[in-house]
PDB file of N, CA, C, O and CB in Angstrom:
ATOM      1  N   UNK A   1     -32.783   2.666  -9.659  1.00  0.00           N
ATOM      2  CA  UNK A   1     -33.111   3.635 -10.690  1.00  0.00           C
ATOM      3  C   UNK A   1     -32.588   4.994 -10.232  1.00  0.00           C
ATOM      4  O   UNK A   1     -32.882   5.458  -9.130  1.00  0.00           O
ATOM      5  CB  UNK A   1     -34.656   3.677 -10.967  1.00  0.00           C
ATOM      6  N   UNK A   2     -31.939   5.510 -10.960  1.00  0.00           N
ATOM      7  CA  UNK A   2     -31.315   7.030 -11.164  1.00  0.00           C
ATOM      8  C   UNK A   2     -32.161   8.567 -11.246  1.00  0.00           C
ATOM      9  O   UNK A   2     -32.672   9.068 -12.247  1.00  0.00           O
ATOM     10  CB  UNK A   2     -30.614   6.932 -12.542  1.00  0.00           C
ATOM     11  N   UNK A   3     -32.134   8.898 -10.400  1.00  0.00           N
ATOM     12  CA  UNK A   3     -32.971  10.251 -10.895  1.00  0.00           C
ATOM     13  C   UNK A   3     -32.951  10.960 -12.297  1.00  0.00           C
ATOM     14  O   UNK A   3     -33.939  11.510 -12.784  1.00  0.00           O
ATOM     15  CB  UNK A   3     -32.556  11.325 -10.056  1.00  0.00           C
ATOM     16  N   UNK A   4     -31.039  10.846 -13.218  1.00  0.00           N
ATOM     17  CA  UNK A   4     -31.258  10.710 -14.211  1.00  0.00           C
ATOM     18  C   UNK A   4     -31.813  10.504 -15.114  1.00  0.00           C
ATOM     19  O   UNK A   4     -31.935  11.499 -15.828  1.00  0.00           O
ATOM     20  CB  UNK A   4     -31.035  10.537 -14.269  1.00  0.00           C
ATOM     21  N   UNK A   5     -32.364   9.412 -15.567  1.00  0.00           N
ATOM     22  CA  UNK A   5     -33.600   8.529 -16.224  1.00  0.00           C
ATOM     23  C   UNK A   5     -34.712   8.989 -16.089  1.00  0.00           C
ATOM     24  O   UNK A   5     -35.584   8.626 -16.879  1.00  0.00           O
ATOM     25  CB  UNK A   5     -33.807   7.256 -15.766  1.00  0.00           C
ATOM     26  N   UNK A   6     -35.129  10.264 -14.674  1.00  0.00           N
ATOM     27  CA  UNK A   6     -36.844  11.070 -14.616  1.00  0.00           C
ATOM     28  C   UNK A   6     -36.188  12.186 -15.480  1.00  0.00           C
ATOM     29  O   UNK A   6     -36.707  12.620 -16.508  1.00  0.00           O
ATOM     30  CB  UNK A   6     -37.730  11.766 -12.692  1.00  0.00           C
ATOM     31  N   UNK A   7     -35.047  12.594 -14.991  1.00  0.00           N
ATOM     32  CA  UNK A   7     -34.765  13.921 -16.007  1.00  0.00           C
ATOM     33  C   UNK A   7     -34.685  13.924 -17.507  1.00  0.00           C
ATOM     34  O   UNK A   7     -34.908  14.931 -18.178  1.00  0.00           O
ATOM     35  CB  UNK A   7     -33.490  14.474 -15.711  1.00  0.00           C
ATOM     36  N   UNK A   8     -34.345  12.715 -18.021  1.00  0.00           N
ATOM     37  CA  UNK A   8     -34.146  12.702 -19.695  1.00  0.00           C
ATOM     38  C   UNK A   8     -36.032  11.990 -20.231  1.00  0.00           C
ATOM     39  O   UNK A   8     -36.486  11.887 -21.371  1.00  0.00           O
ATOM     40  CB  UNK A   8     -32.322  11.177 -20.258  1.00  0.00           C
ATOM     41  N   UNK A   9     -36.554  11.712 -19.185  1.00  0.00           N
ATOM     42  CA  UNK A   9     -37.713  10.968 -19.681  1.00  0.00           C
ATOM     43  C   UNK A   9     -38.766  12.206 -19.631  1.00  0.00           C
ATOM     44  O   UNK A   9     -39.733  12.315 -20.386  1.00  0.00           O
ATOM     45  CB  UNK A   9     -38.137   9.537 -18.696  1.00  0.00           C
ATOM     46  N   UNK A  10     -38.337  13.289 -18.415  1.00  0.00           N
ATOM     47  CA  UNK A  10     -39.452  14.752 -18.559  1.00  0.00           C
ATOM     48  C   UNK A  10     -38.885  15.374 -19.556  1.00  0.00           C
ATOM     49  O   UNK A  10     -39.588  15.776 -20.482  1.00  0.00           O
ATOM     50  CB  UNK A  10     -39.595  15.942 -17.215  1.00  0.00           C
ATOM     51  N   UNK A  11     -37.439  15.580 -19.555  1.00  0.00           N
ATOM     52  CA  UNK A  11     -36.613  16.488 -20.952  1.00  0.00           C
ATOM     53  C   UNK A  11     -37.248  16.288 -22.439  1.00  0.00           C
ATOM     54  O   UNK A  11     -37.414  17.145 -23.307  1.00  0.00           O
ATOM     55  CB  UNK A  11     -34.850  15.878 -21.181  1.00  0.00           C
ATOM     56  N   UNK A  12     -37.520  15.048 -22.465  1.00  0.00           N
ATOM     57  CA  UNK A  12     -38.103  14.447 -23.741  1.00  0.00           C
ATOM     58  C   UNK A  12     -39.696  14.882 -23.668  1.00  0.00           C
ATOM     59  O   UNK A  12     -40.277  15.444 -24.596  1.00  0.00           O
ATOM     60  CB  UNK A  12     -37.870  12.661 -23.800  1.00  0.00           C
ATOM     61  N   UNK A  13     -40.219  14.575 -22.577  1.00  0.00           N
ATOM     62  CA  UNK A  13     -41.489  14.490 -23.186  1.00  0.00           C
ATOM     63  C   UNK A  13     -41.976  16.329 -23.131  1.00  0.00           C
ATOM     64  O   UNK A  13     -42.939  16.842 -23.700  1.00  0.00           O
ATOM     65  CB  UNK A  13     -42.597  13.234 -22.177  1.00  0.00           C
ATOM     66  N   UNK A  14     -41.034  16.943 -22.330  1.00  0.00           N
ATOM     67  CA  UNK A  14     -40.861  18.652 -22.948  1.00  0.00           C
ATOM     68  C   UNK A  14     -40.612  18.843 -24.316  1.00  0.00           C
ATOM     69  O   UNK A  14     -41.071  19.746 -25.016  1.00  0.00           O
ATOM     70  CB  UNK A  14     -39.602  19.472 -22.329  1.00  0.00           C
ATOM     71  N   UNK A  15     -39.805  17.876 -24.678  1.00  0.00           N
ATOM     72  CA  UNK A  15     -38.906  18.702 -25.842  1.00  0.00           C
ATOM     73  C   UNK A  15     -40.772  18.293 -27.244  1.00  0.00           C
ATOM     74  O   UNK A  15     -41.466  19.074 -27.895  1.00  0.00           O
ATOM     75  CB  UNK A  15     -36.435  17.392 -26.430  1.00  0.00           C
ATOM     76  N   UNK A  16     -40.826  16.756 -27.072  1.00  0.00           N
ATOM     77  CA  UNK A  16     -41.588  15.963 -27.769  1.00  0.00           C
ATOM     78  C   UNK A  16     -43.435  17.041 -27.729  1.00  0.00           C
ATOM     79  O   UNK A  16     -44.264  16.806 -28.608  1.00  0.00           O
ATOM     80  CB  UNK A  16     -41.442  14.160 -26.854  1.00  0.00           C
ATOM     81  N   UNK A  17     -43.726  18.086 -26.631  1.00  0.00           N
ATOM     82  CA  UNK A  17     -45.102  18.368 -26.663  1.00  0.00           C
ATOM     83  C   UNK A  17     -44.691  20.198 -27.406  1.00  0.00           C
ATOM     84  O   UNK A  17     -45.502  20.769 -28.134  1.00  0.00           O
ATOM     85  CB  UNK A  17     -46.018  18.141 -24.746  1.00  0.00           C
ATOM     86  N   UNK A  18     -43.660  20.674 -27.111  1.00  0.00           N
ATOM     87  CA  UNK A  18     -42.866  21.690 -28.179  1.00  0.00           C
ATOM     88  C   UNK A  18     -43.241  21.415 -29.241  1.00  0.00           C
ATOM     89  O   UNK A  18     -44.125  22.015 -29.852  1.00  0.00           O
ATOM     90  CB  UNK A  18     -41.412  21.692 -28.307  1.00  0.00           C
ATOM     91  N   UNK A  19     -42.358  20.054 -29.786  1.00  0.00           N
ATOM     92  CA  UNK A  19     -42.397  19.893 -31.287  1.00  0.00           C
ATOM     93  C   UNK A  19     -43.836  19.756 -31.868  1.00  0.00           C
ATOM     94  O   UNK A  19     -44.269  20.416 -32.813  1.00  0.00           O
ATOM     95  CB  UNK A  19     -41.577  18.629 -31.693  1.00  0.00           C
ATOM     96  N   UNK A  20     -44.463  18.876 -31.220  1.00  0.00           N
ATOM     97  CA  UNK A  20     -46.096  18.730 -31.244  1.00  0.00           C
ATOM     98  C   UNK A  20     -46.554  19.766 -31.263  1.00  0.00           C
ATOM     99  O   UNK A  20     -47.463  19.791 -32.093  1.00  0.00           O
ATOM    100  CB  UNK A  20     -46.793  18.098 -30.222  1.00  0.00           C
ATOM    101  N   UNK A  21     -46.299  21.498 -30.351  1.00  0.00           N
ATOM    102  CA  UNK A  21     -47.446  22.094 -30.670  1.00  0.00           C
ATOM    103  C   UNK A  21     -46.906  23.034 -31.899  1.00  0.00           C
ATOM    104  O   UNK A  21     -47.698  23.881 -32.311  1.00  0.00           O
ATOM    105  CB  UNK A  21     -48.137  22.845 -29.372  1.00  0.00           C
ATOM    106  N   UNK A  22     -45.797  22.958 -32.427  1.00  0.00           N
ATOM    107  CA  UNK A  22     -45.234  23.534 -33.314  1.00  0.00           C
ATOM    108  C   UNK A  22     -45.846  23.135 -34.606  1.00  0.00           C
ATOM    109  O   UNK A  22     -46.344  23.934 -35.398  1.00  0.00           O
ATOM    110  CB  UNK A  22     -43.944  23.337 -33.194  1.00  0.00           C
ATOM    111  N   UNK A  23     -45.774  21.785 -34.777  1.00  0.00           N
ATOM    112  CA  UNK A  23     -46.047  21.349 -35.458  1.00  0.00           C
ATOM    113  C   UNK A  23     -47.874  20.752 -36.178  1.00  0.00           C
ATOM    114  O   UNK A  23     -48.479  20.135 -37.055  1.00  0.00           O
ATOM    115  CB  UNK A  23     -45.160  20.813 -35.085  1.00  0.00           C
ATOM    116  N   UNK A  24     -47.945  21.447 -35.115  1.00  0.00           N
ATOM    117  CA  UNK A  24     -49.825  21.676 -34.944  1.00  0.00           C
ATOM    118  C   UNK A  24     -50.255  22.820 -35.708  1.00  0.00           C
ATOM    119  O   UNK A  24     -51.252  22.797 -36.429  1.00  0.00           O
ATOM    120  CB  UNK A  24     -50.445  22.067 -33.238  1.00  0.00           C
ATOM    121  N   UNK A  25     -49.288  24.109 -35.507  1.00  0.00           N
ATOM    122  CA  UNK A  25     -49.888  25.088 -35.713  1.00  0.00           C
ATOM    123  C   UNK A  25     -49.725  25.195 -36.753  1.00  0.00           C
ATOM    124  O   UNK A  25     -50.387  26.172 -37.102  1.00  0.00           O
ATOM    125  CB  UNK A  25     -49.736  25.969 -35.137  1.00  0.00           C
ATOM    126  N   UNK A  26     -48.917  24.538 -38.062  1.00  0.00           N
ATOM    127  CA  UNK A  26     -48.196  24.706 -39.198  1.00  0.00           C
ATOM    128  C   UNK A  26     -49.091  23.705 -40.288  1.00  0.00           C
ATOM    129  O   UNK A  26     -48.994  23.591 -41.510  1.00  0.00           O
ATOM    130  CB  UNK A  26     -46.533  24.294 -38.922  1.00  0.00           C
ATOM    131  N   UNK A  27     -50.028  23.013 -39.266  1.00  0.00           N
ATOM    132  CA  UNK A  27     -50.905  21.947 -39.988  1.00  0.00           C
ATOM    133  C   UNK A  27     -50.367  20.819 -40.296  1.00  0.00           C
ATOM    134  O   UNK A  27     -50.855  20.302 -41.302  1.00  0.00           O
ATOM    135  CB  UNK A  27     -51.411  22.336 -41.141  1.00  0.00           C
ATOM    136  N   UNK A  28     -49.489  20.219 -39.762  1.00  0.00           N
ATOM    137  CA  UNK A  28     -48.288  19.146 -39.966  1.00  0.00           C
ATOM    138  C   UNK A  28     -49.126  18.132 -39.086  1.00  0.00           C
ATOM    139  O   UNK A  28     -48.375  17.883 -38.143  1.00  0.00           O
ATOM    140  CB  UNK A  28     -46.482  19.600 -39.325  1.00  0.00           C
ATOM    141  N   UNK A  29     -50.166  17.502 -38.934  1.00  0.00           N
ATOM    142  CA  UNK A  29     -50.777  16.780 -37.371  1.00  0.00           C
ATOM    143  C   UNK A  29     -50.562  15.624 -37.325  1.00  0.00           C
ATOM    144  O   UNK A  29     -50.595  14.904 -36.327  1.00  0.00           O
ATOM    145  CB  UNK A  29     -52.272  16.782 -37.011  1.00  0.00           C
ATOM    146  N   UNK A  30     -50.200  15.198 -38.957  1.00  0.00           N
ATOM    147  CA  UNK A  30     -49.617  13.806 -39.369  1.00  0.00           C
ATOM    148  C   UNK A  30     -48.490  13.604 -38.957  1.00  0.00           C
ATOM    149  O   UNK A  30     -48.120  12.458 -38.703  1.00  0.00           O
ATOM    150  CB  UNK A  30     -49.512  13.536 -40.672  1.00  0.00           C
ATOM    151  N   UNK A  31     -47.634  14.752 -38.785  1.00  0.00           N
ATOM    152  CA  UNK A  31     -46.054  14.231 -38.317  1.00  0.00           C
ATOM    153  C   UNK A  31     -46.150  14.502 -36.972  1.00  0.00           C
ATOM    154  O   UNK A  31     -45.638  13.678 -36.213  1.00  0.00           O
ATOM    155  CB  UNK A  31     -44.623  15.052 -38.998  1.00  0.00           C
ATOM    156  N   UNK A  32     -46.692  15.476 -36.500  1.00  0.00           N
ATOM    157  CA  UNK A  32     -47.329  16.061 -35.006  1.00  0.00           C
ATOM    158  C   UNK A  32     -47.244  14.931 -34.422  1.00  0.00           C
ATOM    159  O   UNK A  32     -46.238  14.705 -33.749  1.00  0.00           O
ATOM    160  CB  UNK A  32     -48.919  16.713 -34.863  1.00  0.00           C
ATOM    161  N   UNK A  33     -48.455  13.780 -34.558  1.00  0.00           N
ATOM    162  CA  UNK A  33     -48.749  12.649 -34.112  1.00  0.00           C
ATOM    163  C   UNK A  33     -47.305  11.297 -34.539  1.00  0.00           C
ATOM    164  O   UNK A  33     -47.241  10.176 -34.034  1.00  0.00           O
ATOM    165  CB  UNK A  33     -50.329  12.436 -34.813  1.00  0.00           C
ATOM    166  N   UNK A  34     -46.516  11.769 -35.369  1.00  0.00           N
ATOM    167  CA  UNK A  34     -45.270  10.948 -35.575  1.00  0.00           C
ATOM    168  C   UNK A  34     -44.215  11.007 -34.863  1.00  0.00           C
ATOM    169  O   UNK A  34     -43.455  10.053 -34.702  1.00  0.00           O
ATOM    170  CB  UNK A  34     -44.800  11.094 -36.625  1.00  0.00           C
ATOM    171  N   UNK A  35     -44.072  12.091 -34.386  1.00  0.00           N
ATOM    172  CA  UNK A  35     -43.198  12.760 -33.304  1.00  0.00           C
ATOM    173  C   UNK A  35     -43.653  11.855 -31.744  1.00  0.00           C
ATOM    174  O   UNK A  35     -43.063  10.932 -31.181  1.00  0.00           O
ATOM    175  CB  UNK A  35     -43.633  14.711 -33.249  1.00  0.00           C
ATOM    176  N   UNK A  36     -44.865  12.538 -31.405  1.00  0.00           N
ATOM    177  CA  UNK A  36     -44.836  11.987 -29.936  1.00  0.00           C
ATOM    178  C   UNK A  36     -45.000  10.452 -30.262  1.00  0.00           C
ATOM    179  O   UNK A  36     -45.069   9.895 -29.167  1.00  0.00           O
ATOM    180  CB  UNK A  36     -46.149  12.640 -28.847  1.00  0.00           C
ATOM    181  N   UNK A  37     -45.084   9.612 -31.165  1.00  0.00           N
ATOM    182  CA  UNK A  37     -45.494   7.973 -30.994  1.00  0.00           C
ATOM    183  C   UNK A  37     -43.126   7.727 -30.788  1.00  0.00           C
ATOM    184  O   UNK A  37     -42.425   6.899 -30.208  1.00  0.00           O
ATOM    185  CB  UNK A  37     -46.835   6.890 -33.328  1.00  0.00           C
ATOM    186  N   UNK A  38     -42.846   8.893 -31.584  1.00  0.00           N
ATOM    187  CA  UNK A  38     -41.144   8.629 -31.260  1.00  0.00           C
ATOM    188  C   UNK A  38     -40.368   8.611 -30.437  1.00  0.00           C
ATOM    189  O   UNK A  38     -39.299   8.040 -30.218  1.00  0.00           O
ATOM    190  CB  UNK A  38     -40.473   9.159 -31.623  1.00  0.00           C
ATOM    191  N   UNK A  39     -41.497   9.855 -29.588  1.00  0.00           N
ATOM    192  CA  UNK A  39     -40.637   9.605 -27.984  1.00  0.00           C
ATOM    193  C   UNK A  39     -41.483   9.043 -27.110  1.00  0.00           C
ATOM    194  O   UNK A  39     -41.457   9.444 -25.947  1.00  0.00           O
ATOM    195  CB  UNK A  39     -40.090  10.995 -27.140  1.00  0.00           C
ATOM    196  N   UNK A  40     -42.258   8.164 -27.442  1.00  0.00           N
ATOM    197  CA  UNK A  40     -43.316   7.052 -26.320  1.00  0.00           C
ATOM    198  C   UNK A  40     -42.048   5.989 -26.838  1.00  0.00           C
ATOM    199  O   UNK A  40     -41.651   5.443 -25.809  1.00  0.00           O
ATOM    200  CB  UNK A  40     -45.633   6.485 -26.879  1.00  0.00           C
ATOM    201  N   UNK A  41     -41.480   5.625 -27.686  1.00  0.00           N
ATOM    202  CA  UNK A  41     -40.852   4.731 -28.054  1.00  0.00           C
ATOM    203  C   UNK A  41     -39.565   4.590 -27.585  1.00  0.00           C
ATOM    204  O   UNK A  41     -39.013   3.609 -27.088  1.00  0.00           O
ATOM    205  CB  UNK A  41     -40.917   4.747 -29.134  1.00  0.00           C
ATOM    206  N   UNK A  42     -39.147   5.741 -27.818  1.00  0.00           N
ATOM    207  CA  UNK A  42     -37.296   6.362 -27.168  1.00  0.00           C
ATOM    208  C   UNK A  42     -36.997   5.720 -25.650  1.00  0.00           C
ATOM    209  O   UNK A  42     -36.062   5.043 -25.222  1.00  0.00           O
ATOM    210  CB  UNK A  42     -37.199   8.586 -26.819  1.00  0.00           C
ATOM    211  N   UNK A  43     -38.482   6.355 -24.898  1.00  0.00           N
ATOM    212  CA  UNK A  43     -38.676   6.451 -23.390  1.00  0.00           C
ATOM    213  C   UNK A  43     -38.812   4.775 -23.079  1.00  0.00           C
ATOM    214  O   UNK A  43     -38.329   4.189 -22.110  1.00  0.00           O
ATOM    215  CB  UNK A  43     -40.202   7.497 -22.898  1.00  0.00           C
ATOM    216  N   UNK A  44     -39.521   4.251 -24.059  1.00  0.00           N
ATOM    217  CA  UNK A  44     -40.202   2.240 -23.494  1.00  0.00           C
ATOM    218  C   UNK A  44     -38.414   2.047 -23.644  1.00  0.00           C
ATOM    219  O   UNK A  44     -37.887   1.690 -22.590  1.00  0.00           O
ATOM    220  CB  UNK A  44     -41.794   0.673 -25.265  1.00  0.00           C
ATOM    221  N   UNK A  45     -37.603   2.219 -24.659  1.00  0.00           N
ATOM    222  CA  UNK A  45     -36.301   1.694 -24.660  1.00  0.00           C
ATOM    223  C   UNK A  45     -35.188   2.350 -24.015  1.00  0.00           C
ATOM    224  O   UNK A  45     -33.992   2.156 -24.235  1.00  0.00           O
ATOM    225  CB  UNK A  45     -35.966   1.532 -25.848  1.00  0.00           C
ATOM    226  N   UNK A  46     -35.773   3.234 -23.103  1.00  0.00           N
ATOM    227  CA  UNK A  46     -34.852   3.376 -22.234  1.00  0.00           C
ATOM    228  C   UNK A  46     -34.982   3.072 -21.180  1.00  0.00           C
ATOM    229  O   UNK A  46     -34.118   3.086 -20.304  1.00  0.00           O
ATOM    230  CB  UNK A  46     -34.501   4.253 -22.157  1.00  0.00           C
ATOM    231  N   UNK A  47     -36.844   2.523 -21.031  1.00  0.00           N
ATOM    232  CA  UNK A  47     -37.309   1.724 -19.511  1.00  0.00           C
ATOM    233  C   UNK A  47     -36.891   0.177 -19.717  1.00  0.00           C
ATOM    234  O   UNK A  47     -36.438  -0.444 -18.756  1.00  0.00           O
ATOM    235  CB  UNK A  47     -39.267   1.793 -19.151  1.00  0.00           C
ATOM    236  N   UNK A  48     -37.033  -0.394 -20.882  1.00  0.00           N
ATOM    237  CA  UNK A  48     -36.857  -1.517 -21.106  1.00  0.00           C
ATOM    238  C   UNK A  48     -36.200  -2.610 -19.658  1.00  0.00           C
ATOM    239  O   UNK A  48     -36.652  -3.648 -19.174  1.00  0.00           O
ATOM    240  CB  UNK A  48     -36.022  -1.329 -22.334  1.00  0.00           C
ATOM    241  N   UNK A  49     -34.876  -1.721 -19.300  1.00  0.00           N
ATOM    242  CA  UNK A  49     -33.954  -2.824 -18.564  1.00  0.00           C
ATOM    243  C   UNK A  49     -34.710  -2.939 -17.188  1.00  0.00           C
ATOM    244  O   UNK A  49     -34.608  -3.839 -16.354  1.00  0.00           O
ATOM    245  CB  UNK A  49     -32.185  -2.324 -18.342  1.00  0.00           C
ATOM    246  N   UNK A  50     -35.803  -1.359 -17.141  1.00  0.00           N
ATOM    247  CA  UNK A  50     -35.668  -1.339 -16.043  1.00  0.00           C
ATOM    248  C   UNK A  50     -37.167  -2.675 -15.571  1.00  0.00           C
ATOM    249  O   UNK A  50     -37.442  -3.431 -14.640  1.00  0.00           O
ATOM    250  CB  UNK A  50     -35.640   0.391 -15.586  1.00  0.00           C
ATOM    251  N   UNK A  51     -37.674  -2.317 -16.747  1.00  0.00           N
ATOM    252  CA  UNK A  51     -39.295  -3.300 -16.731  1.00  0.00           C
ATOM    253  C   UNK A  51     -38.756  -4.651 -16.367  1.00  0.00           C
ATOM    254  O   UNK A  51     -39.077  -5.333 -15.394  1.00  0.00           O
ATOM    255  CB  UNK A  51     -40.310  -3.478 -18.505  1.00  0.00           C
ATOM    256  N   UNK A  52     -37.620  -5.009 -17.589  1.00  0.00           N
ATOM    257  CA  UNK A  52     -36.654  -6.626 -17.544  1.00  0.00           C
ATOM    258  C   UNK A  52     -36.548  -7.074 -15.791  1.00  0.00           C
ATOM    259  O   UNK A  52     -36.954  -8.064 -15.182  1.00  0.00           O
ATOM    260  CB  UNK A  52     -34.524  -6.319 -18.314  1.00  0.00           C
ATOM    261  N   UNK A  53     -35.781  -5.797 -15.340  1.00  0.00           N
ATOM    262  CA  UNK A  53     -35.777  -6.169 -13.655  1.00  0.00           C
ATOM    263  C   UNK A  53     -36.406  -6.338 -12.904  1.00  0.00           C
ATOM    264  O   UNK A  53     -36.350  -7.270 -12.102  1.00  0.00           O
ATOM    265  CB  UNK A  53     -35.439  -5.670 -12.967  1.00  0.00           C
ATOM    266  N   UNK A  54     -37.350  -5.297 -12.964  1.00  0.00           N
ATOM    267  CA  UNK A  54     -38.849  -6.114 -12.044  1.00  0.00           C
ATOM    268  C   UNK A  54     -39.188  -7.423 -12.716  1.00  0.00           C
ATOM    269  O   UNK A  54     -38.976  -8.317 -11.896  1.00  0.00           O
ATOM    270  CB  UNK A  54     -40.537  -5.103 -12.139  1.00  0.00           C
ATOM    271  N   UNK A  55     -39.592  -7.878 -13.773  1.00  0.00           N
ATOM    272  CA  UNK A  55     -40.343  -8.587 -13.813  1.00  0.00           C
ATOM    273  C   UNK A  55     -39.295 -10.220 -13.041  1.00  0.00           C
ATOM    274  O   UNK A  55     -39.685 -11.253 -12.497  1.00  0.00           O
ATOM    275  CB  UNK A  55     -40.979  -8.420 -15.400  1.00  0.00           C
ATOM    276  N   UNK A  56     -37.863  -9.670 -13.396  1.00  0.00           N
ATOM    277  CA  UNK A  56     -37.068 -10.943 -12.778  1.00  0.00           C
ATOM    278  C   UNK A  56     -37.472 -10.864 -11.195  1.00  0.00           C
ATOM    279  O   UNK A  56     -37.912 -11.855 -10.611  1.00  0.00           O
ATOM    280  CB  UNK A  56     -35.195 -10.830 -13.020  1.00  0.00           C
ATOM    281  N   UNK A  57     -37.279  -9.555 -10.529  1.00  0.00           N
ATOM    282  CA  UNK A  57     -37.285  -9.530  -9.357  1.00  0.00           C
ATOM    283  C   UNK A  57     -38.797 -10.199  -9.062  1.00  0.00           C
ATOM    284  O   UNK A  57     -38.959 -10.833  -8.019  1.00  0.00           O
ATOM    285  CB  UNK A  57     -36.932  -8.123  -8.875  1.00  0.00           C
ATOM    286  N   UNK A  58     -39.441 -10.102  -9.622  1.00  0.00           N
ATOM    287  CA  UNK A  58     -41.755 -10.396  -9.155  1.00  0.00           C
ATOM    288  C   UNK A  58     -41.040 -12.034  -9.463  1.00  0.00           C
ATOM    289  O   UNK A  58     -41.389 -12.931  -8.695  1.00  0.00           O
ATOM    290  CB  UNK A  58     -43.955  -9.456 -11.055  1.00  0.00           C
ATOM    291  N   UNK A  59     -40.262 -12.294 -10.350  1.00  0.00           N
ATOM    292  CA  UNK A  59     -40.449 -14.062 -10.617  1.00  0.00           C
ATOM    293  C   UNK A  59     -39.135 -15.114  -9.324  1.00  0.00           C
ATOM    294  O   UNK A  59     -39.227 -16.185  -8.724  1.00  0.00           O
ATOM    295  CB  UNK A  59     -39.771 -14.434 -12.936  1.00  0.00           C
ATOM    296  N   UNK A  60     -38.420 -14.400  -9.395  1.00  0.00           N
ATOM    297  CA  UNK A  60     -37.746 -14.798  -8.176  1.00  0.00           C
ATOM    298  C   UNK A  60     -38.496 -14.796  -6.901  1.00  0.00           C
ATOM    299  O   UNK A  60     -38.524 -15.878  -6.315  1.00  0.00           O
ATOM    300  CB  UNK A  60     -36.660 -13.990  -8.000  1.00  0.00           C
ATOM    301  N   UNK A  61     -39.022 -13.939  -6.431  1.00  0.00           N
ATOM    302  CA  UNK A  61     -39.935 -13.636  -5.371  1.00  0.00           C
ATOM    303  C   UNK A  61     -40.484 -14.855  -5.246  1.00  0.00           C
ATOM    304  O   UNK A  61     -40.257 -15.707  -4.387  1.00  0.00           O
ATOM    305  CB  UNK A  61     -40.930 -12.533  -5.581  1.00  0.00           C
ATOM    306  N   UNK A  62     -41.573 -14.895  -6.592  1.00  0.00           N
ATOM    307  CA  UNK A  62     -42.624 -15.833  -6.370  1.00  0.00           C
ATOM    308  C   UNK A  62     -42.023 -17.118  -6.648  1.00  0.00           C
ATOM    309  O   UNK A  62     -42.823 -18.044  -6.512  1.00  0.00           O
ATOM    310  CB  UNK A  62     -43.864 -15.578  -7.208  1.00  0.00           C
ATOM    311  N   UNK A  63     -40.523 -17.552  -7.097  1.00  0.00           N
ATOM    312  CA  UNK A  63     -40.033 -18.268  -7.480  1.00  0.00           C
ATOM    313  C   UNK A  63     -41.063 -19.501  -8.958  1.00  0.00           C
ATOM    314  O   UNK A  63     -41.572 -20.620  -9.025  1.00  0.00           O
ATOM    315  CB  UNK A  63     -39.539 -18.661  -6.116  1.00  0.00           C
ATOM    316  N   UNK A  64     -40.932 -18.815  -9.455  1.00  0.00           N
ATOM    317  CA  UNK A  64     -41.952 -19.108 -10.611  1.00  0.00           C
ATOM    318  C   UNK A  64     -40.753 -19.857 -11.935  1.00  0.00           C
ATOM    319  O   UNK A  64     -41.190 -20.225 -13.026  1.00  0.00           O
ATOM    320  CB  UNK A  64     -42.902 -17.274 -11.202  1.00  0.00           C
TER     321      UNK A  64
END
C-alpha cells in the first residue's frame, strides 16, 4: 500500500466534511448527509483491491 491512497482518502474526507458543513449551514442536511454516504463509498472502492488482498493473503495462510 502507497502512502498515496492515505493522501487521497484524508483529501476526500477534507474535501467531503467542507461540503458537509457548508451544506449544513444552508439547511441542505438531506444532501449534507448524501455527500458524506458518497465519499464513504468513493473511499470502500478505492480500498476494495486492497481488502480483496488481505483476505487472499488470511486464506492462503490458513490455506483454507
Amino acid at each position: 500500500m502507497s502512502v498515496n491512497i492515505i493522501f487521497r482518502i484524508a483529501a476526500v474526507g477534507i474535501l467531503i466534511s467542507v461540503i458537509g458543513q457548508i451544506l449544513k449551514q444552508s439547511g441542505r442536511e438531506d444532501q449534507a448527509s448524501l455527500a458524506s454516504l458518497a465519499g464513504i463509498v468513493l473511499v470502500l472502492f478505492w480500498l476494495l483491491p486492497y481488502i480483496y488482498e488481505l483476505f487472499d493473503t488470511v486464506k492462503s495462510l490458513f490455506a483454507l
